[in-house]
C-alpha positions in Angstrom: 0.0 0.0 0.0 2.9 2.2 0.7 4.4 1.5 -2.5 1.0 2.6 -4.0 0.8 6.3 -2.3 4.6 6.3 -3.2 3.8 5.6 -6.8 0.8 7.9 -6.9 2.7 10.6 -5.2 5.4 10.5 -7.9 3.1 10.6 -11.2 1.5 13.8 -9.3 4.4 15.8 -9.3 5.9 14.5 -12.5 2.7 15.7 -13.6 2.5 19.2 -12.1 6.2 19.6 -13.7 5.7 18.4 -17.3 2.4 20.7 -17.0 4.4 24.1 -15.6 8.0 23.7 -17.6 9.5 26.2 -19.6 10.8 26.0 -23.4 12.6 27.5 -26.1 15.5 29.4 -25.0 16.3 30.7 -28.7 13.0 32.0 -29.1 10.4 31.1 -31.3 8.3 32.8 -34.7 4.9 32.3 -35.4 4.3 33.2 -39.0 1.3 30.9 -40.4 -2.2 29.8 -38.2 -0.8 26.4 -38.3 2.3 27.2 -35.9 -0.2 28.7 -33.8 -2.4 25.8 -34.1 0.6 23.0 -33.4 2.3 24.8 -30.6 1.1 22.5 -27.7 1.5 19.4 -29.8 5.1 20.5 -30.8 6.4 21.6 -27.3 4.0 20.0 -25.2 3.6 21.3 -21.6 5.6 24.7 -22.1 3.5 27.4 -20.4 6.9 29.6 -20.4 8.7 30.4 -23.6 12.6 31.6 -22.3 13.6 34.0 -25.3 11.5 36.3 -27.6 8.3 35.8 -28.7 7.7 36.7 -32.3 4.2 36.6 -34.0 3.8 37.9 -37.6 2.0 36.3 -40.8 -0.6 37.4 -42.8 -2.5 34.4 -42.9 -2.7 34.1 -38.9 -6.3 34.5 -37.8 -6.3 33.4 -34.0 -4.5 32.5 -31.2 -6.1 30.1 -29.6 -3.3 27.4 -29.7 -1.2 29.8 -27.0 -3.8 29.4 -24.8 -1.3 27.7 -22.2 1.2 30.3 -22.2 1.7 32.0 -18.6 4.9 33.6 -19.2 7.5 35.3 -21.5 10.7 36.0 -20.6 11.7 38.3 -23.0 10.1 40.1 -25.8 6.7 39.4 -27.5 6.1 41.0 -30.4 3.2 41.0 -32.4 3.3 42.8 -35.7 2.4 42.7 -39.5 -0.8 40.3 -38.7 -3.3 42.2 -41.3 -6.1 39.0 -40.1 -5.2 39.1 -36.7 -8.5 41.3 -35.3 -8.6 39.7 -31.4 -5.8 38.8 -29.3 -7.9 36.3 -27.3 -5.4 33.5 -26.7 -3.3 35.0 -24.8 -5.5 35.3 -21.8 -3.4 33.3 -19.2 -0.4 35.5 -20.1 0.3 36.8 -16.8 4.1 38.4 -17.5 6.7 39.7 -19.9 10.1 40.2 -19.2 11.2 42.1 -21.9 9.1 44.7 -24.0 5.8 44.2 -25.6 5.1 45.8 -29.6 1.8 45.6 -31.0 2.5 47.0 -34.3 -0.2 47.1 -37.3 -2.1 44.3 -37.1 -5.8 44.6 -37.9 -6.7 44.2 -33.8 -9.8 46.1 -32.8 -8.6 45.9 -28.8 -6.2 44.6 -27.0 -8.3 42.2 -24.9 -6.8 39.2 -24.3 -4.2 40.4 -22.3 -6.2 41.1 -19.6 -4.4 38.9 -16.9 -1.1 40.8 -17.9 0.2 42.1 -14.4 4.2 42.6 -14.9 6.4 44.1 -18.2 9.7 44.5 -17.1 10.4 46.6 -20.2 8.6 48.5 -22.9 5.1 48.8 -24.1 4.9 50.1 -28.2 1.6 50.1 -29.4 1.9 51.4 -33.4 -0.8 51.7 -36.3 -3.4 49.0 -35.1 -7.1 49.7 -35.0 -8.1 49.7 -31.2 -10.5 52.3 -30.1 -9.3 51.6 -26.0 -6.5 50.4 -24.7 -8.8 48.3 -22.5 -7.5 44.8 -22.2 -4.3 46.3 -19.7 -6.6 46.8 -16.8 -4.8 44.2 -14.9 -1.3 46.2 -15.2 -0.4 48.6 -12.4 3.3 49.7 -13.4 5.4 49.6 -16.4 9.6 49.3 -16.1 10.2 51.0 -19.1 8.5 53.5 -21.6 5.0 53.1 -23.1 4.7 53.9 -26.4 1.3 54.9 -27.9 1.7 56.3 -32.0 -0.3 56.3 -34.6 -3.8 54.5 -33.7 -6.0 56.7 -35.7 -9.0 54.4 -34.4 -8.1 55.0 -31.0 -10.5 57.7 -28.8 -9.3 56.8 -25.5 -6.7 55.2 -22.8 -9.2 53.6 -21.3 -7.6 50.3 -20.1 -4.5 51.9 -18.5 -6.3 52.8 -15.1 -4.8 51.1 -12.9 -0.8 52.2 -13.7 0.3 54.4 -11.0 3.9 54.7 -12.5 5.8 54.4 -15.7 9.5 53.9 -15.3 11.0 56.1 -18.5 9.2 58.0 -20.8 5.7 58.5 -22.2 5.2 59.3 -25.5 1.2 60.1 -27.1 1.8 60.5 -30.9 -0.2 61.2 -34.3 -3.6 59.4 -32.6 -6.0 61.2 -34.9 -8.9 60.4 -32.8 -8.1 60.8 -29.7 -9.9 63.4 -27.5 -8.7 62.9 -23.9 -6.3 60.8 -21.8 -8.6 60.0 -19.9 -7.5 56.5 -18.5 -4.1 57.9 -17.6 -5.5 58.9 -14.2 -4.0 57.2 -11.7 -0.1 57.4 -12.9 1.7 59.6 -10.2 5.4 60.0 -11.6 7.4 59.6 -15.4 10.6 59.0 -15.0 11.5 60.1 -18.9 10.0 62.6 -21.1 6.7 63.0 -21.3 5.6 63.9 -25.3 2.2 64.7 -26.4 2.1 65.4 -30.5 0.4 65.4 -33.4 -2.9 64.1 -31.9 -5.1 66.2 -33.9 -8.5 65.6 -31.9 -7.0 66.2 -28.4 -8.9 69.4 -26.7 -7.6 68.4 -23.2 -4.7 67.1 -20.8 -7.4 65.9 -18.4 -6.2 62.8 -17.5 -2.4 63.4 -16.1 -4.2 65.2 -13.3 -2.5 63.1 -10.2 1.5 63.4 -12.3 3.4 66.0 -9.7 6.7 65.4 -11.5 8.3 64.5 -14.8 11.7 63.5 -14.8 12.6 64.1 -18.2 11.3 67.0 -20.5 7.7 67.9 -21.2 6.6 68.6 -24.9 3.2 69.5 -26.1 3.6 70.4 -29.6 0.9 70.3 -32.8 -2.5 69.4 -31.1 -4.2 71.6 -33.3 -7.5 71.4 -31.6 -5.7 71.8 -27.6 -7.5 74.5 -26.0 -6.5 74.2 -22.5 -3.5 72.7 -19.9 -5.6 71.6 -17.7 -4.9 68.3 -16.5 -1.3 69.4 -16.0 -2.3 71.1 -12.3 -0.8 68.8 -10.0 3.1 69.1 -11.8 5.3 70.7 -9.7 8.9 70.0 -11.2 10.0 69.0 -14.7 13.5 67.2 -14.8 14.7 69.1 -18.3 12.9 71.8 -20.7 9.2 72.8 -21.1 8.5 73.1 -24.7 4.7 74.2 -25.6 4.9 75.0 -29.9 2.3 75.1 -32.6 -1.0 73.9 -30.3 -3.2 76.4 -32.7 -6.0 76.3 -30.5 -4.4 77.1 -27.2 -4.7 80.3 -25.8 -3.9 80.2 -22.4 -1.0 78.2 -20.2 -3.6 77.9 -17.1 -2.9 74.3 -15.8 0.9 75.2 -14.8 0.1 77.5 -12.1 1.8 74.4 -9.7 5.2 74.2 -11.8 8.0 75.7 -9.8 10.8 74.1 -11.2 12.1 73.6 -14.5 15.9 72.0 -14.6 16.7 73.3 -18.3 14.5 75.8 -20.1 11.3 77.2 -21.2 11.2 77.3 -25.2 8.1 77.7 -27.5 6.0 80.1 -25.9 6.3 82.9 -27.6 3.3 82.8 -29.7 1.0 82.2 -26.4 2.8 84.8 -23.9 3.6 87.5 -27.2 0.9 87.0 -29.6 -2.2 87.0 -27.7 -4.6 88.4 -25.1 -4.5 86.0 -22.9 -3.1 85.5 -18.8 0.4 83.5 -18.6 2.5 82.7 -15.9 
């Protein structure tokens, strides 16, 4: 009987290993729906892939067949995928070592990654179709800098809501649609630059009301439709320069009354403070 429970003991655990083991060291590319498909027949029990994580192929639809994938140790990136319009498969992803770069695939939002909870590096999110960025809610930091360019579907940073911190920059480019950050509202510090250009739609900063510093430099430049700074209240220090240039709309730098320090310089203003009726600091 002993022997037995012995036995039974030892086909447990070899069971709970072979179903939680990690693979691929190298790295591995995804490039057709069937590599997708065969992944747990080809490497079966990985849940962790060791190096980078590539997925790109027009002909990949799904990813259902990385539905046992807890981990990443380095990079995942997902780009190119012009099919690829859900990123459902992914959802027992939990972490990513390295960076993350969703660049233009035809992906509508970015759930999927919902139990995402640590990236040690980067986040790029480039030319996809998402309206929200909902799908990150689980993530409350991010090591390195989040990227978010070009999304001309995207209206909002919803999804983000629970990030307090972002470790290097943040940079909000060329979204044509977007209208607020809202969704930004709980990050505290930046420890880069903080950019915010080209977004064509944007009237407000509301959104980046509880940031009291930015380590880097702080750039607001071509939001043609950027009528206010408000959202910007709560900044007390910027690491490097201030740079506010060609925001045609904006008439007024109310939302900086709090700013006391500013490491580098001011450059920019002169067609606010000079050029127009308006109160400045």
């Amino acid at each position: 009987m002993k022997n037995l429970y012995l036995l039974i003991f030892i086909l447990f655990f070899i069971q709970i290993t072979v179903s939680s083991q990690s693979c691929l060291p190298d790295g591995i590319i995804f490039s057709t729906q069937a590599d997708i498909d065969n992944f747990q027949t080809n490497y079966p029990g990985c849940t962790e892939i060791e190096g980078n994580v590539r997925i790109e192929g027009d002909g990949i639809i799904n990813l259902n067949g990385l539905s046992v994938l807890t981990s990443i140790w380095k990079n995942l990136w997902i780009k190119y995928n012009n099919a690829l319009t859900s990123l459902t498969g992914l959802d027992a992803l939990t972490s990513i070592g390295g960076n993350i770069l969703i660049y233009q695939n035809a992906v509508t939002s970015l759930t999927g990654l919902d139990a995402l909870t640590s990236i040690g590096g980067n986040i790029l999110i480039y030319q996809n179709a998402v309206t929200s960025l909902t799908g990150l809610d689980a993530l409350t930091s991010i090591g390195g800098y989040l990227d978010i360019k070009n999304n001309n579907a995207l209206t909002s940073l919803t999804g983000l809501d629970a990030v307090t911190s972002i470790g290097e920059r943040l940079t909000i480019r060329g979204n044509s649609s977007l209208t607020s950050l809202t969704g930004l509202d709980a990050v505290t510090s930046i420890g880069g630059r903080l950019s915010i250009d080209g977004n064509s739609s944007l009237t407000s900063l509301t959104g980046l009301d509880a940031v009291t510093s930015i380590e880097g430099y702080l750039d607001i430049w071509d939001n043609e439709s950027l009528t206010s700074l408000t959202g910007l209240d709560a900044v007390t220090s910027i690491g490097e320069h201030l740079d506010i240039t060609e925001n045609e709309a904006l008439t007024s730098l109310t939302g900086l009354d709090a700013l006391t320090s500013i490491k580098e310089y001011l450059a920019g203003l002169y067609e606010i403070i000079f050029t127009k009726d308006t109160n400045y600091l």
